[in-house]
Backbone as a printed PyTorch tensor [residue, N CA C, xyz], in Angstrom:
tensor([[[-18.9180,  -8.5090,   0.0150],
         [-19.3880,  -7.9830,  -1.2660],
         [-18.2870,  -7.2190,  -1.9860]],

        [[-17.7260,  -6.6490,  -1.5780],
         [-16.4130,  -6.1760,  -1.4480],
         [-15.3150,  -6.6290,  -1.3690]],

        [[-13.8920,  -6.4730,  -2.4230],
         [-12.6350,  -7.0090,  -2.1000],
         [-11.7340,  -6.1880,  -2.3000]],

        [[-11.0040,  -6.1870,  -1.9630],
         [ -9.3630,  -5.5360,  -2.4050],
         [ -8.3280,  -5.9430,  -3.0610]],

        [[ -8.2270,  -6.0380,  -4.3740],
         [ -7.3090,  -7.0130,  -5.0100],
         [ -5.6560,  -6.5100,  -5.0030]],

        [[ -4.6860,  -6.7790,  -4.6940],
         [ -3.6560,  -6.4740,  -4.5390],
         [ -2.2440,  -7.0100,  -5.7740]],

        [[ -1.6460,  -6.3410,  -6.5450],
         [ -1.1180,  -6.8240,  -7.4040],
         [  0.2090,  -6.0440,  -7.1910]],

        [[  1.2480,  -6.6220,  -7.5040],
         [  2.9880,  -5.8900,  -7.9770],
         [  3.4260,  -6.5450,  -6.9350]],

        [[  4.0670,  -7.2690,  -5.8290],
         [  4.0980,  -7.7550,  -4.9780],
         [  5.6030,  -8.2310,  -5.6600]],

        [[  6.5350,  -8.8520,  -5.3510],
         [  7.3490,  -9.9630,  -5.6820],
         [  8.9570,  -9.7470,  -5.3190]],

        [[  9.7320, -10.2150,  -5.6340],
         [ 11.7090, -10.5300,  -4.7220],
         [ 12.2210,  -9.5550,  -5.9060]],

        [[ 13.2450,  -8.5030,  -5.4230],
         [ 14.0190,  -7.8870,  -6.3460],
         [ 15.2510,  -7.2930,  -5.2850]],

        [[ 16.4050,  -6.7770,  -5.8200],
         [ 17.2740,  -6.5210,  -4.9640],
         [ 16.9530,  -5.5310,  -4.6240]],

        [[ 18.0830,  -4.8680,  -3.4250],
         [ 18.3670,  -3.7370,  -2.7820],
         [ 18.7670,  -2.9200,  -3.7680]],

        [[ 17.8280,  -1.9220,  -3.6670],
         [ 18.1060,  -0.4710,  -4.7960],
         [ 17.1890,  -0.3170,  -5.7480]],

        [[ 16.4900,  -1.7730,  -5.8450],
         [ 15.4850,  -1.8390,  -7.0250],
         [ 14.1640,  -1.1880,  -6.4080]],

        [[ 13.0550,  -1.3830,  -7.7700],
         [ 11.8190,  -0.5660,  -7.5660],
         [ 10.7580,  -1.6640,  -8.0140]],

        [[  9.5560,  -1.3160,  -7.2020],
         [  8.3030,  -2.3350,  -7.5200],
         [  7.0970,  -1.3120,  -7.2060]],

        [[  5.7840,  -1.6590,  -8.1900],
         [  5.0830,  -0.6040,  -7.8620],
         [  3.6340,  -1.7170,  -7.6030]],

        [[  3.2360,  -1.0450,  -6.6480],
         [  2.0500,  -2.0080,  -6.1830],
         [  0.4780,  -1.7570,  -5.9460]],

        [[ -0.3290,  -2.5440,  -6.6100],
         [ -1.2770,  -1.5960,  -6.8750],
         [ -2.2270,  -2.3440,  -6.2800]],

        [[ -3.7010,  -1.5510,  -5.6160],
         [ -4.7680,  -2.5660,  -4.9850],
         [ -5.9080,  -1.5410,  -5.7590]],

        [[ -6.9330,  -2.5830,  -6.2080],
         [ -7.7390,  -2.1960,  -6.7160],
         [ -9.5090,  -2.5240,  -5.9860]],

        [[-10.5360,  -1.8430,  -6.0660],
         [-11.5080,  -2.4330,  -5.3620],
         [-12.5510,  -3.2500,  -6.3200]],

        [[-12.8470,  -4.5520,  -6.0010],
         [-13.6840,  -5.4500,  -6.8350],
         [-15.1020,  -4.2080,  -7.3300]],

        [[-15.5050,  -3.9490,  -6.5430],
         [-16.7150,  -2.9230,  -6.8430],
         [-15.9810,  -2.4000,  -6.8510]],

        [[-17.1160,  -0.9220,  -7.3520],
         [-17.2460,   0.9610,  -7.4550],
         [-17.3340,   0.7270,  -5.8730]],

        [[-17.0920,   2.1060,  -5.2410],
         [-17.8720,   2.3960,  -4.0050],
         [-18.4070,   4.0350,  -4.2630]],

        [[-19.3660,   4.5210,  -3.5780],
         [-19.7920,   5.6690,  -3.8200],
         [-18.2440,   6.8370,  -3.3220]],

        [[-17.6760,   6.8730,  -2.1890],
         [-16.4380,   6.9130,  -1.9510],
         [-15.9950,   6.4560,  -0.5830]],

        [[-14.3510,   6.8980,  -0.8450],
         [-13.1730,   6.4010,  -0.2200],
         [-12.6900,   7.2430,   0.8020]],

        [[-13.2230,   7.5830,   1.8530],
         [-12.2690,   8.9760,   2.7510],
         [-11.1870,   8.6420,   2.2890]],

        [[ -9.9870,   7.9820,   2.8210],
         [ -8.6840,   7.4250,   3.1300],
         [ -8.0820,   6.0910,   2.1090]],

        [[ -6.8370,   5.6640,   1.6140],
         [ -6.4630,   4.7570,   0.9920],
         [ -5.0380,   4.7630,   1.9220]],

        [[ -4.7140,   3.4470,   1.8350],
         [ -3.3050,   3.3780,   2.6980],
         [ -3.0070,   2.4460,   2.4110]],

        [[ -1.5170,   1.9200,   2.4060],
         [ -0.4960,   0.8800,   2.5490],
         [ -0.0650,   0.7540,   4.2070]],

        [[ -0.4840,  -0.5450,   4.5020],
         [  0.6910,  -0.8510,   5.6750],
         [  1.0420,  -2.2750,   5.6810]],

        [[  2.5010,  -2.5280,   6.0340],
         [  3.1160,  -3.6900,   6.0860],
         [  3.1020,  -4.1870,   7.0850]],

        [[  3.7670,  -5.6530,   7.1170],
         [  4.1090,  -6.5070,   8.3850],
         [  5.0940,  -7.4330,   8.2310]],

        [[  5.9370,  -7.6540,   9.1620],
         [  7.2370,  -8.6270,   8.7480],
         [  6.8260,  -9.6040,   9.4730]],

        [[  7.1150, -10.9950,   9.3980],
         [  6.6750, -11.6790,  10.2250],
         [  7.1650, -11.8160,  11.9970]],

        [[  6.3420, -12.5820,  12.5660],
         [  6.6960, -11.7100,  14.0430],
         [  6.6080, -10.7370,  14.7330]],

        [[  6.1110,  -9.4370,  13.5850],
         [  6.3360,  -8.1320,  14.0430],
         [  5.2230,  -7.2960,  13.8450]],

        [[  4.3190,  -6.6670,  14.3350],
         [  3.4200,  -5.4350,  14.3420],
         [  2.9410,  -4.9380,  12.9750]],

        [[  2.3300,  -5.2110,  12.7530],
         [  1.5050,  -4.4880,  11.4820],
         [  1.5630,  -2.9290,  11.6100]],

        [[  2.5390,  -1.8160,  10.5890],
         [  2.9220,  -0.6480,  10.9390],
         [  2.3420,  -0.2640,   9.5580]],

        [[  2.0430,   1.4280,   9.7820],
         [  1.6670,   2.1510,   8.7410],
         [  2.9190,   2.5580,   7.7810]],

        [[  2.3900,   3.0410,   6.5330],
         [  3.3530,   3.0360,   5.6110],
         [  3.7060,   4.2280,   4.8270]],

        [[  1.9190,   4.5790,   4.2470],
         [  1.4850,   5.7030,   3.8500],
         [  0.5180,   5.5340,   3.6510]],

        [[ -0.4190,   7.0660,   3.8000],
         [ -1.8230,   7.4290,   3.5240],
         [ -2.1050,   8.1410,   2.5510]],

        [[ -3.1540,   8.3340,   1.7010],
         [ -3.4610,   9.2530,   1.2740],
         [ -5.2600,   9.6870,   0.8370]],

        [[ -5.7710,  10.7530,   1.1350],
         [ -6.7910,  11.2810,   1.9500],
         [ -7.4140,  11.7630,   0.5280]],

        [[ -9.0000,  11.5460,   0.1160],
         [ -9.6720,  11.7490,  -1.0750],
         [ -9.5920,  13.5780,  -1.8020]],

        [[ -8.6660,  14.2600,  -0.9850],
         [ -8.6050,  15.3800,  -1.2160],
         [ -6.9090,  15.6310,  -1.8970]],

        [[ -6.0630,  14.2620,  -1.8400],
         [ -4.9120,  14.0960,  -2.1780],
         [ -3.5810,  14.4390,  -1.0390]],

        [[ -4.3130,  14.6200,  -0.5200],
         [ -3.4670,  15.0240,   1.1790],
         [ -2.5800,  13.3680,   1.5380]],

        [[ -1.2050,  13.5310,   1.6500],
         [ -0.7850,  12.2400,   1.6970],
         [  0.3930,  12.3810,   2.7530]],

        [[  0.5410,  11.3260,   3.8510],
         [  1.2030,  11.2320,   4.7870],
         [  1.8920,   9.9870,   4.7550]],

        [[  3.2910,   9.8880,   5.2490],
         [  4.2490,   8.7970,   4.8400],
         [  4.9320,   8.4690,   6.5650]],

        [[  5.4680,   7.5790,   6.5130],
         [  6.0930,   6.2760,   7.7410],
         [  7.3310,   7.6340,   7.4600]],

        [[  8.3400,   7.5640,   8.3360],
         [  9.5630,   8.0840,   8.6180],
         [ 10.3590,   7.2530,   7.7280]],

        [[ 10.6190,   6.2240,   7.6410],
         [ 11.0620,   5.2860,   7.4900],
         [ 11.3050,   4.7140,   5.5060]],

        [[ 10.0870,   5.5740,   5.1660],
         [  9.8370,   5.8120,   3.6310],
         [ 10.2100,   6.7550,   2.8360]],

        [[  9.8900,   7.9000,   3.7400],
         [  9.8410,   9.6000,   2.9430],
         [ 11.2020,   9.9350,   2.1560]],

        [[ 10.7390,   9.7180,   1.0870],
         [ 11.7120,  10.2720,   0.0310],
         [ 11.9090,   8.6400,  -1.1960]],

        [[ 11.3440,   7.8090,  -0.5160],
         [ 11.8360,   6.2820,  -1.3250],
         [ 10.2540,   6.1710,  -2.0370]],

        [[  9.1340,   5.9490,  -1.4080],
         [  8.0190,   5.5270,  -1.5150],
         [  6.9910,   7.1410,  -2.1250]],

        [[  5.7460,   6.5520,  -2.7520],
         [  5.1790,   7.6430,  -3.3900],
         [  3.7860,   7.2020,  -3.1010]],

        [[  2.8910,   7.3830,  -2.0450],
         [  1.5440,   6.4670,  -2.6440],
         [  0.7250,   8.1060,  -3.3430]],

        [[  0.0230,   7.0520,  -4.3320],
         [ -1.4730,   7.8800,  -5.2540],
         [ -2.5990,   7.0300,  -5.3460]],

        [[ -3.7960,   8.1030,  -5.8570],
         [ -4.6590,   6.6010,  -6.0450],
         [ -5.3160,   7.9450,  -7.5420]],

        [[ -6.4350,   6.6380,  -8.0440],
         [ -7.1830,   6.7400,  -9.0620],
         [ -8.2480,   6.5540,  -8.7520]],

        [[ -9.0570,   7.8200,  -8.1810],
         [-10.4980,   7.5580,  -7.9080],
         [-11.5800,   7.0000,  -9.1930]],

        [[-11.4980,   7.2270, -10.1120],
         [-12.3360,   6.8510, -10.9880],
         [-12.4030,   5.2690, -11.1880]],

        [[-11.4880,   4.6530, -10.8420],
         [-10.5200,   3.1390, -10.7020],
         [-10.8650,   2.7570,  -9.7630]],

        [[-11.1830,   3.2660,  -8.1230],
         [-10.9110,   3.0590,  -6.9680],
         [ -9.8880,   2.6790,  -6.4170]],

        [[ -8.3700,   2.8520,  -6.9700],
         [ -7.4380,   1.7360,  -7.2770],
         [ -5.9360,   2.7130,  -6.0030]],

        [[ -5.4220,   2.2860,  -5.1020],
         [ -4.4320,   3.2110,  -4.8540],
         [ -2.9550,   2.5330,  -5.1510]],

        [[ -2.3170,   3.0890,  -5.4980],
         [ -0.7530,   3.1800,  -5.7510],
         [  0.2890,   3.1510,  -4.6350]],

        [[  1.2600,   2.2870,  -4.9390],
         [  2.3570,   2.3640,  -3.6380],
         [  3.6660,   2.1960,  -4.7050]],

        [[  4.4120,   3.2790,  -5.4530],
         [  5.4310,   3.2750,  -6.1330],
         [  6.5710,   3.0810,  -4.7990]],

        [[  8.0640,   1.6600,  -5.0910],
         [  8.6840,   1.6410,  -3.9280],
         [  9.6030,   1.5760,  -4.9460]],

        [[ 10.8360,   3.0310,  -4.2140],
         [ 12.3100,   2.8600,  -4.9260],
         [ 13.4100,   3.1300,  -4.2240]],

        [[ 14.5650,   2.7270,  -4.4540],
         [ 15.4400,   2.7720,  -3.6130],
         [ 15.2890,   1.6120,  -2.1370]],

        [[ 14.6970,   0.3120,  -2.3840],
         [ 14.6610,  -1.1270,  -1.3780],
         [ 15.2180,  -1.3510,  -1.0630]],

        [[ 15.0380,  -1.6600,   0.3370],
         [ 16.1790,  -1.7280,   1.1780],
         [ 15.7560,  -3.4010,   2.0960]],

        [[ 16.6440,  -4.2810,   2.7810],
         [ 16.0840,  -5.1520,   2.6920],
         [ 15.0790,  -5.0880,   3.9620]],

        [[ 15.2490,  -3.9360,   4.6740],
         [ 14.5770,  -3.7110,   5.7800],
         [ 12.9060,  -3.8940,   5.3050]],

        [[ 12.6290,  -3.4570,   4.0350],
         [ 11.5450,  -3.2270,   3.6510],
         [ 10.8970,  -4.7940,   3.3310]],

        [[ 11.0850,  -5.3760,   3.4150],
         [ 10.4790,  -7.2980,   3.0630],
         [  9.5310,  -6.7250,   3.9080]],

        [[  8.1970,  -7.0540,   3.7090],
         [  7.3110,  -7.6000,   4.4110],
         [  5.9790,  -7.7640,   3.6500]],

        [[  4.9770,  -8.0000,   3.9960],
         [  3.6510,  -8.0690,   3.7770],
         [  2.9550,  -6.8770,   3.5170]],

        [[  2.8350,  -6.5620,   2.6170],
         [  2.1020,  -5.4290,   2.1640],
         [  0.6230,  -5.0270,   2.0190]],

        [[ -0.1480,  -4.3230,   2.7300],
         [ -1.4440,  -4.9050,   3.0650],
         [ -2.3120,  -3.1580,   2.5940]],

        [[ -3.1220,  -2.7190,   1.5790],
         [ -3.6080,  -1.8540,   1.0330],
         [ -5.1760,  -1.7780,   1.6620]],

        [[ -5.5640,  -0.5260,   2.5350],
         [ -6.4620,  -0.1850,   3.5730],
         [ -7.7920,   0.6040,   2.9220]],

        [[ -8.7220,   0.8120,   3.1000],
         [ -9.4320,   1.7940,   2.5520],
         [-10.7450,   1.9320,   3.7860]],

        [[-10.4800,   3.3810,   3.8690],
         [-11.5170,   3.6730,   4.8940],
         [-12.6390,   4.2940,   4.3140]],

        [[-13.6750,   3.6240,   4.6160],
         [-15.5910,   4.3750,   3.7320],
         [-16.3230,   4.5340,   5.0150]],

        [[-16.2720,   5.7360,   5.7570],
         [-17.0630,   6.1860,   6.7340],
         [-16.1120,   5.4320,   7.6720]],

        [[-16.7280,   4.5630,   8.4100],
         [-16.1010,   4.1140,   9.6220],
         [-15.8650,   2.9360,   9.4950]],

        [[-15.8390,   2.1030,   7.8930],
         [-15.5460,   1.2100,   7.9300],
         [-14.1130,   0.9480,   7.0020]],

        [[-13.7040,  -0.1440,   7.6080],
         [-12.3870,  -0.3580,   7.0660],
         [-12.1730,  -1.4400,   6.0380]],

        [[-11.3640,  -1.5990,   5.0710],
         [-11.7680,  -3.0330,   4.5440],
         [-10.0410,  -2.8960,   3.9030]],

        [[-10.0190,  -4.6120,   3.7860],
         [ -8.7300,  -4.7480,   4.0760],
         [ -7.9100,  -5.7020,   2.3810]],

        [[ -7.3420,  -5.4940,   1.8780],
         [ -6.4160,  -6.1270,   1.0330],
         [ -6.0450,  -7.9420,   1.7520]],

        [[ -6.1220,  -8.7350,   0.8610],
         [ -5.3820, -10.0930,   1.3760],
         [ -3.8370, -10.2270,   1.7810]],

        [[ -3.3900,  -9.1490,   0.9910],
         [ -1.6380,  -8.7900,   1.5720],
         [ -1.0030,  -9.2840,   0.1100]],

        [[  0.2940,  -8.5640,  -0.0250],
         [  0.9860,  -9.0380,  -1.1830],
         [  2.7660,  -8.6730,  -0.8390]],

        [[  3.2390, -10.0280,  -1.0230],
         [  4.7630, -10.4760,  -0.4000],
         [  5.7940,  -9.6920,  -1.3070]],

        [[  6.5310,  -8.9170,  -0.1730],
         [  7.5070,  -7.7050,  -0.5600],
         [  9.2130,  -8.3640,  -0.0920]],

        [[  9.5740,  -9.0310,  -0.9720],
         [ 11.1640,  -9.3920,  -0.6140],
         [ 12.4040,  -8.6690,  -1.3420]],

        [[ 12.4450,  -7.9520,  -0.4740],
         [ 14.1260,  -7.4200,  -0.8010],
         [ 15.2070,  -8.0150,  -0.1970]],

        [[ 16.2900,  -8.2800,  -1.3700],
         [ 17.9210,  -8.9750,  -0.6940],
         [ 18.6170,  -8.0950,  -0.8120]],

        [[ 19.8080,  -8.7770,  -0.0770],
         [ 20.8380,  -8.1000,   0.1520],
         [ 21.9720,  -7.4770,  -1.6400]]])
């Protein structure tokens, strides 16, 4: 009944910026949690960043200081501003939202950075 639409996705170089946005097909009454996490292929689906309906936001090691997530509750919509790409960062970008104990998941949207 529910989807996660995922948009900004696409190939830009190292250094560049892409901002990526997932939005929810419905309203929901609310959202505890909104998150980004990626996956490269072959490799572990890892967290990226969170951020908590009170604006409380927690970031990957690996991000802090490059990446910005926000969201727009009125939208249901959360934000993943990415700057400073590195090509480490390619992967599958996959936007999370936790409502009580349930999770619901984004289709994923393809993150290529070159050299």
């Amino acid at each position: 009944q529910v989807q996660l639409v995922e948009s900004g996705g696409g190939l830009v170089q190292a250094g560049g910026s892409l901002r990526l946005s997932c939005a929810a097909s419905r309203s929901m009454f609310s959202i505890n949690v909104m998150g980004w996490y990626r996956q490269a292929p072959g490799k572990q689906r890892e967290l990226v960043a969170v951020i908590s309906s009170g604006g409380s936001t927690n970031y990957a090691d690996f991000v802090k200081g490059r990446f910005t997530i926000s969201r727009d509750n009125a939208k249901n919509t959360v934000y993943l501003q990415m700057n400073s790409l590195k090509p480490e960062d390619t992967a599958v970008y996959y936007c999370n939202y936790l409502v009580s104990v349930f999770n619901y998941w984004g289709q994923g949207t393809q993150v290529t950075v070159s050299s």
